[in-house]
Jmol script that loads the backbone (N, CA, C; Angstrom):
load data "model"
ATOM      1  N   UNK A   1      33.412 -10.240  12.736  1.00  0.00           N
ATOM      2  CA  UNK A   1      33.058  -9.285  11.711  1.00  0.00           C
ATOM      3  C   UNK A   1      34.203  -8.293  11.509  1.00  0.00           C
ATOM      4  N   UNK A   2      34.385  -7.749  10.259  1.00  0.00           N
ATOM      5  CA  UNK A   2      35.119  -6.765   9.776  1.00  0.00           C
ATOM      6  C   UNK A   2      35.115  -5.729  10.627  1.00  0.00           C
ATOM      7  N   UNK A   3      35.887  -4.783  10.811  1.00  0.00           N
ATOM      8  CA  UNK A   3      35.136  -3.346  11.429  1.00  0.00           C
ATOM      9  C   UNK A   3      35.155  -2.466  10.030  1.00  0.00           C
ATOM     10  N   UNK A   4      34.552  -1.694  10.262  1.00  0.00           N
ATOM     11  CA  UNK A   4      34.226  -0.117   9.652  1.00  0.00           C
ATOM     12  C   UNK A   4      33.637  -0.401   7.972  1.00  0.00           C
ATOM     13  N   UNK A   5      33.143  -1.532   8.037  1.00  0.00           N
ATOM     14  CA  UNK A   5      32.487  -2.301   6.734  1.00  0.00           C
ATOM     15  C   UNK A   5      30.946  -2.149   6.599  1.00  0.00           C
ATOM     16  N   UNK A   6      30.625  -2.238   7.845  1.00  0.00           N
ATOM     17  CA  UNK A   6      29.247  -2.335   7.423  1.00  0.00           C
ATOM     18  C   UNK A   6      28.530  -1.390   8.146  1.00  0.00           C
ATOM     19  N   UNK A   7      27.012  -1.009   7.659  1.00  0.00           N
ATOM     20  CA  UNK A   7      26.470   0.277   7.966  1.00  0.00           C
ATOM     21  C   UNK A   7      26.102   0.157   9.107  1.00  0.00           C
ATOM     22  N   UNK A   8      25.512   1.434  10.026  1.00  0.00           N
ATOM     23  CA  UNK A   8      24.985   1.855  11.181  1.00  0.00           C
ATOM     24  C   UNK A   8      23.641   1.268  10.915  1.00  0.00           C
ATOM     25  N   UNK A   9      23.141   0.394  12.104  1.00  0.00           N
ATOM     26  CA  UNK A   9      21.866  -0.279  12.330  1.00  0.00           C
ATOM     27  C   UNK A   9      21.463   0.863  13.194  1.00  0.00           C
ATOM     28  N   UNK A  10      20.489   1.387  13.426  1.00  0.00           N
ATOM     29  CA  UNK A  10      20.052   2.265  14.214  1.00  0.00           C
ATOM     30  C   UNK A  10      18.489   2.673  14.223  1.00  0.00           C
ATOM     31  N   UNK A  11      18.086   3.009  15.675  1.00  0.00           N
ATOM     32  CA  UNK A  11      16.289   3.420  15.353  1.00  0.00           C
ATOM     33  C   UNK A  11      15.910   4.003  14.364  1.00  0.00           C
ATOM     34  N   UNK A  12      14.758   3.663  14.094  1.00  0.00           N
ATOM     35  CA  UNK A  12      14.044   4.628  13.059  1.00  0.00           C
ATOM     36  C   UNK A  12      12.570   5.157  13.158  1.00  0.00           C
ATOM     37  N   UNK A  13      11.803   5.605  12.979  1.00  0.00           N
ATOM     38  CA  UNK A  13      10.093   5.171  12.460  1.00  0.00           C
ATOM     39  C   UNK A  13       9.808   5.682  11.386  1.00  0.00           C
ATOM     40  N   UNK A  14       8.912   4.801  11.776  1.00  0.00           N
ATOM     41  CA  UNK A  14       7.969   4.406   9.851  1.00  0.00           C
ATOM     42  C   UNK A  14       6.517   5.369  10.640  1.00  0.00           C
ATOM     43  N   UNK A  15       6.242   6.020   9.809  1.00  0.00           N
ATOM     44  CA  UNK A  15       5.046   7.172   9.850  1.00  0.00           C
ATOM     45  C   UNK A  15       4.283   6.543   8.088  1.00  0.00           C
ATOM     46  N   UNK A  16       2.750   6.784   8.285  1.00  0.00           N
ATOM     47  CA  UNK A  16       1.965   6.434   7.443  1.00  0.00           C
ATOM     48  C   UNK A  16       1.242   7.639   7.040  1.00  0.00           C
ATOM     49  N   UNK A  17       0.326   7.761   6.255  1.00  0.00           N
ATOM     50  CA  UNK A  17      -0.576   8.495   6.161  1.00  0.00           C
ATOM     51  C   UNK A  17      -1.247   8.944   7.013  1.00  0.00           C
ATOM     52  N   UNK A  18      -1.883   7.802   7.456  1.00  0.00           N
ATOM     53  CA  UNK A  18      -3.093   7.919   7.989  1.00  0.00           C
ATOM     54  C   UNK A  18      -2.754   8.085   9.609  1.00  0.00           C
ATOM     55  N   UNK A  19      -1.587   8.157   9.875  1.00  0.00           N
ATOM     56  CA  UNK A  19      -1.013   8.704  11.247  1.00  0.00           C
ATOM     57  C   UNK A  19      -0.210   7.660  11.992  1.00  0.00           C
ATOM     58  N   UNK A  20      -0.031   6.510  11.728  1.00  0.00           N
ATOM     59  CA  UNK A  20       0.369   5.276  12.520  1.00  0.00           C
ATOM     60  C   UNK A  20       1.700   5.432  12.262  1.00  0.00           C
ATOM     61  N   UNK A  21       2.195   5.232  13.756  1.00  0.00           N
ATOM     62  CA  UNK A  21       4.126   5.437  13.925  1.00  0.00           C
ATOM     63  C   UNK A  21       4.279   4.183  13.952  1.00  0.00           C
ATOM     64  N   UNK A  22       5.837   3.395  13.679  1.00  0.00           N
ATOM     65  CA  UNK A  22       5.846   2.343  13.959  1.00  0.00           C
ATOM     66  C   UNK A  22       7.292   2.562  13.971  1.00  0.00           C
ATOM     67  N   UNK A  23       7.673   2.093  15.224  1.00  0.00           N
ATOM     68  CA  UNK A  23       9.326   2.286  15.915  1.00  0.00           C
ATOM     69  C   UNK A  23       9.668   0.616  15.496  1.00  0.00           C
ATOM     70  N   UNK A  24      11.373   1.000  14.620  1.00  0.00           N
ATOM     71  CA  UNK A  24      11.840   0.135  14.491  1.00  0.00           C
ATOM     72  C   UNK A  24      13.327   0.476  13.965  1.00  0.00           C
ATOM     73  N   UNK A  25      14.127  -0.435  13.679  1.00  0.00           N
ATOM     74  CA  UNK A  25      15.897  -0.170  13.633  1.00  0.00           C
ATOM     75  C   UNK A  25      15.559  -0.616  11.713  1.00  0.00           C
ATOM     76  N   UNK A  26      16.850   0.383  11.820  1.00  0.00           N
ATOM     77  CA  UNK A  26      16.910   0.298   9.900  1.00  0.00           C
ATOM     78  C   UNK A  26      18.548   0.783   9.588  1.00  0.00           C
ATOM     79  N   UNK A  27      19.103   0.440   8.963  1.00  0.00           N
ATOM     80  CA  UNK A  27      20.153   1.338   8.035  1.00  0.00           C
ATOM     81  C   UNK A  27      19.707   2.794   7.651  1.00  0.00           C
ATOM     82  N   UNK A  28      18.241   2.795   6.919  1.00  0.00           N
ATOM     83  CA  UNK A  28      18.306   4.018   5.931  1.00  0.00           C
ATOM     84  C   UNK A  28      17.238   5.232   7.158  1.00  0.00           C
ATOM     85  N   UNK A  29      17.038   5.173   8.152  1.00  0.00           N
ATOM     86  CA  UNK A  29      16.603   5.867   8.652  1.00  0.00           C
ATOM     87  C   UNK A  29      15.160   6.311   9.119  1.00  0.00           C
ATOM     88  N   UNK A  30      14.633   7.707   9.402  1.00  0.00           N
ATOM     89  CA  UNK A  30      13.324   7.468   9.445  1.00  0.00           C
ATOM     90  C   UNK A  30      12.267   7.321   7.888  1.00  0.00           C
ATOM     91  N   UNK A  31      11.364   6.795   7.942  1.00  0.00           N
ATOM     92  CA  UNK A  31      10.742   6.594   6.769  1.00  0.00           C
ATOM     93  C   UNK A  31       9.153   7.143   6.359  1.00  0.00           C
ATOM     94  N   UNK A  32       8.691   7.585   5.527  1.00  0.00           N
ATOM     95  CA  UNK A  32       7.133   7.906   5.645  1.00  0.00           C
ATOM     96  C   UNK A  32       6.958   7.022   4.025  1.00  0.00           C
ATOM     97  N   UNK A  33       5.275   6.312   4.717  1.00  0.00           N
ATOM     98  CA  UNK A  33       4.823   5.708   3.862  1.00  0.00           C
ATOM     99  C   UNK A  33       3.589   6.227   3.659  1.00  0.00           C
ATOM    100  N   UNK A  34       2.695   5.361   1.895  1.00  0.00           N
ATOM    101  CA  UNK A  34       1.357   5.564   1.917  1.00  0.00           C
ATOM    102  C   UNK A  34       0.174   4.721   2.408  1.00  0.00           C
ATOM    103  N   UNK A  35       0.796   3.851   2.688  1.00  0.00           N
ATOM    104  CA  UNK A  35      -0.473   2.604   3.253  1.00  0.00           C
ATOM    105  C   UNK A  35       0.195   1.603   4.369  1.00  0.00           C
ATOM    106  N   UNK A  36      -0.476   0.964   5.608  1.00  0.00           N
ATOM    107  CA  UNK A  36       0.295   0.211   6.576  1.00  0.00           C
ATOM    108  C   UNK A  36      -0.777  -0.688   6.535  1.00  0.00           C
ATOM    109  N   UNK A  37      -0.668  -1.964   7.550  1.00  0.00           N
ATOM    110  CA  UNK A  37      -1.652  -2.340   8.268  1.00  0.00           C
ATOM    111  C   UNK A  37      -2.772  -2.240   9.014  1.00  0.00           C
ATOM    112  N   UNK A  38      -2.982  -0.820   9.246  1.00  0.00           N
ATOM    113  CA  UNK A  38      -3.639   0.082   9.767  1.00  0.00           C
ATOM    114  C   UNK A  38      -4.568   0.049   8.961  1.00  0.00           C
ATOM    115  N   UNK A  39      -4.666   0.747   7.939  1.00  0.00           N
ATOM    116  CA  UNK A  39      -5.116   1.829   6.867  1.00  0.00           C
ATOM    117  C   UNK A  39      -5.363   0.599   5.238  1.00  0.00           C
ATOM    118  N   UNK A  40      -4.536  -0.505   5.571  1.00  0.00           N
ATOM    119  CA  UNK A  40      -4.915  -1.408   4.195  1.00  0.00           C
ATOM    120  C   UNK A  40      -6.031  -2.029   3.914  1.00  0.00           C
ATOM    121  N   UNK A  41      -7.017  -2.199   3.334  1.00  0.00           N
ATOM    122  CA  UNK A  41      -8.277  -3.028   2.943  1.00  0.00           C
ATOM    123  C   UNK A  41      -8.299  -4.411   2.991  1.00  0.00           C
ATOM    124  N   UNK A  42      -6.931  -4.861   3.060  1.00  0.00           N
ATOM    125  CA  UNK A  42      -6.977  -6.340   3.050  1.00  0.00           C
ATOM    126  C   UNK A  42      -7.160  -6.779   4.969  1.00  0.00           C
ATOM    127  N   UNK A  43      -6.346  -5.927   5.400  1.00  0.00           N
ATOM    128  CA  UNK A  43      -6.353  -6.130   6.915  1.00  0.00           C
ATOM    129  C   UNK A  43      -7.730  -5.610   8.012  1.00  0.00           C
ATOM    130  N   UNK A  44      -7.793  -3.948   7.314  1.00  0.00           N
ATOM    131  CA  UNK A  44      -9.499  -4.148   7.989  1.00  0.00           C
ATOM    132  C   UNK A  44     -10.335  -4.433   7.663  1.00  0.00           C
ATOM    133  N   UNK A  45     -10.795  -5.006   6.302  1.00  0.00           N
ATOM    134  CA  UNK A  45     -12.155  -5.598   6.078  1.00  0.00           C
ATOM    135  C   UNK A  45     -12.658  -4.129   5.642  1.00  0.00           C
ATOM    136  N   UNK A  46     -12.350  -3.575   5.460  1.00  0.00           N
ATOM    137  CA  UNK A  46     -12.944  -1.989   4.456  1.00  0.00           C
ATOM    138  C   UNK A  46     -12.984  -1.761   3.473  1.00  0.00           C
ATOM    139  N   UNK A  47     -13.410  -2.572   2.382  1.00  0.00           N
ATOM    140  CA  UNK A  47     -12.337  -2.793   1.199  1.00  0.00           C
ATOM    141  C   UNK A  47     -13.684  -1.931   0.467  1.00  0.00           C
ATOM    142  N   UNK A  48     -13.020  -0.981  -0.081  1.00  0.00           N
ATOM    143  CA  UNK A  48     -13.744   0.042  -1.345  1.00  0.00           C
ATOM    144  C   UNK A  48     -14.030  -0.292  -2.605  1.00  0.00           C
ATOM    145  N   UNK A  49     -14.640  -0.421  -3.146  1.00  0.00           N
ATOM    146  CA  UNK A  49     -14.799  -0.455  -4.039  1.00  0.00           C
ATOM    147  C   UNK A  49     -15.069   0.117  -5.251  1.00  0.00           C
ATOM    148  N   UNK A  50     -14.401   1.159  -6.213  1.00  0.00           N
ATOM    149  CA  UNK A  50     -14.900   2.238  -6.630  1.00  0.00           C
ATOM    150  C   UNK A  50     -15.195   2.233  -8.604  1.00  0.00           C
ATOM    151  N   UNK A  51     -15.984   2.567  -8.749  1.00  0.00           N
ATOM    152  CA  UNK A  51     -16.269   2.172 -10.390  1.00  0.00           C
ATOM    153  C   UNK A  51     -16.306   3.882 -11.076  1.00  0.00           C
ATOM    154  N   UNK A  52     -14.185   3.690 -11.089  1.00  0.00           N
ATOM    155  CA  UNK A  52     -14.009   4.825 -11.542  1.00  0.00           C
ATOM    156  C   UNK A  52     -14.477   5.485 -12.865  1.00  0.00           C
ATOM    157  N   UNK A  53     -15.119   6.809 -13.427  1.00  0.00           N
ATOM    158  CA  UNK A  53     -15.977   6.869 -14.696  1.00  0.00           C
ATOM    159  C   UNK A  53     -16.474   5.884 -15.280  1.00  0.00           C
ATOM    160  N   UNK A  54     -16.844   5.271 -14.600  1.00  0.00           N
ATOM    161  CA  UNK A  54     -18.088   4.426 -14.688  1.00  0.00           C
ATOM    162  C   UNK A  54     -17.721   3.340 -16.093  1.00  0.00           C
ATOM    163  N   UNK A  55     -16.637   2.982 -15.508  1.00  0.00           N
ATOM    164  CA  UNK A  55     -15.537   1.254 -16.237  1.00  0.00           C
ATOM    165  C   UNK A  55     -16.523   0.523 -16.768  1.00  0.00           C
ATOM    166  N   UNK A  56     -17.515   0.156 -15.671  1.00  0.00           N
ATOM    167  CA  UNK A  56     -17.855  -1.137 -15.475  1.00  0.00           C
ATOM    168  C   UNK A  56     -19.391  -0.951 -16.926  1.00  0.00           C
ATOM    169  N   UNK A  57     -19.730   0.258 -16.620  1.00  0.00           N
ATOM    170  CA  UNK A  57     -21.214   0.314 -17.431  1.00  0.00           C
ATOM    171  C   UNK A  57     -20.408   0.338 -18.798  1.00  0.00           C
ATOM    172  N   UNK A  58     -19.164   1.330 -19.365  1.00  0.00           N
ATOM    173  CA  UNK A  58     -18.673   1.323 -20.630  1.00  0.00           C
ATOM    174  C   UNK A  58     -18.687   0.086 -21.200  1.00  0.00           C
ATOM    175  N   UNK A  59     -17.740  -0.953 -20.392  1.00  0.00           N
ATOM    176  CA  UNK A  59     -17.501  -2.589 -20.228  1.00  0.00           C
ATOM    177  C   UNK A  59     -18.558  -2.563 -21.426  1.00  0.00           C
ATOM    178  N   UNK A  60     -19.638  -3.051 -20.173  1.00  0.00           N
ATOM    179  CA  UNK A  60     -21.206  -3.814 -20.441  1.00  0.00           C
ATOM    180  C   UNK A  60     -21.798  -3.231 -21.490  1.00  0.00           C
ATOM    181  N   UNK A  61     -21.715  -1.757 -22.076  1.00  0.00           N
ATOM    182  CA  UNK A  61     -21.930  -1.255 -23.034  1.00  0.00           C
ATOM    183  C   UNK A  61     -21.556  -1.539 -24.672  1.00  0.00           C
ATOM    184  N   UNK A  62     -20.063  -1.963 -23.948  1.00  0.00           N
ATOM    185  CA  UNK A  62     -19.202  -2.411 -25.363  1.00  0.00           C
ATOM    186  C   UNK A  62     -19.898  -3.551 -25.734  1.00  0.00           C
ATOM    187  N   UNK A  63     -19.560  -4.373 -24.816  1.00  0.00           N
ATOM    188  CA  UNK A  63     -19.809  -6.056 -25.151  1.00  0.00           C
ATOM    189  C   UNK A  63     -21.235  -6.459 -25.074  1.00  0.00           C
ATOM    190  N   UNK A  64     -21.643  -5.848 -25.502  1.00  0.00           N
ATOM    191  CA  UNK A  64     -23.491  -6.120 -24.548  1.00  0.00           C
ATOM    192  C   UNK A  64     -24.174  -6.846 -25.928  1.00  0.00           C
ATOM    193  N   UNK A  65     -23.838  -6.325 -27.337  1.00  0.00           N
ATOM    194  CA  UNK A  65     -24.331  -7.366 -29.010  1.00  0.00           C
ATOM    195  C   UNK A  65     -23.516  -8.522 -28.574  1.00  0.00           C
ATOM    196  N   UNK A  66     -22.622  -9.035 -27.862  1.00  0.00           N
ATOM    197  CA  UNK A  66     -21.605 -10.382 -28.013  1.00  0.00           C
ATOM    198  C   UNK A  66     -22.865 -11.456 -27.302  1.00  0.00           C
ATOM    199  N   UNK A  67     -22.514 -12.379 -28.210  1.00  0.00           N
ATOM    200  CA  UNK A  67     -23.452 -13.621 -27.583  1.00  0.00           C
ATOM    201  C   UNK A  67     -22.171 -15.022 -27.465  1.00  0.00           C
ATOM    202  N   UNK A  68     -22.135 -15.290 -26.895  1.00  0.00           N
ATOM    203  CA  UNK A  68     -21.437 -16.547 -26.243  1.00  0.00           C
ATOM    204  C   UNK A  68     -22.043 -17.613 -27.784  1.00  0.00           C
ATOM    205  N   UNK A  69     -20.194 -18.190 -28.432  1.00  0.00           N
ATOM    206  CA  UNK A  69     -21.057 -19.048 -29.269  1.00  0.00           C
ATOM    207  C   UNK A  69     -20.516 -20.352 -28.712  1.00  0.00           C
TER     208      UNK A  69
END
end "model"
wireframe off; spacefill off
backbone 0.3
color backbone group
C-alpha cells in the first residue's frame, strides 16, 4: 500500500435513540442514529401500526359509491 493515501481506520460508536451503543472502527468517526436493531419493528416483532388522521376511513369514504365493474 501507498503511505499517507488513505484515511485513519479507527474506533468509533454508533449511539441510537433509544440508547443502544454499538462499538465499531470507521473512517468518519463517532456516529448517532435514529433507529437500530434494537428499536426496529421488523426485528422485534412490535410493529405499530398507526392510522394517521384517520387515512384509512377518508380512503373508504372516498371510494365507498365505486362498484367493481
Amino acid at each position: 500500500m501507498k503511505k499517507d493515501i488513505h484515511p485513519e481506520y479507527k474506533a468509533a460508536t454508533i449511539t441510537c435513540v433509544c440508547g443502544n451503543v454499538i462499538e465499531t472502527r470507521t473512517t468518519n468517526g463517532d456516529t448517532k442514529i435514529e433507529i437500530c436493531s434494537n428499536c426496529h419493528p421488523f426485528y422485534t416483532g412490535k410493529q405499530k401500526i398507526m392510522d394517521t388522521a384517520g387515512r384509512i376511513e377518508k380512503f373508504n369514504r372516498k371510494y365507498a359509491g365505486l362498484e367493481k365493474k
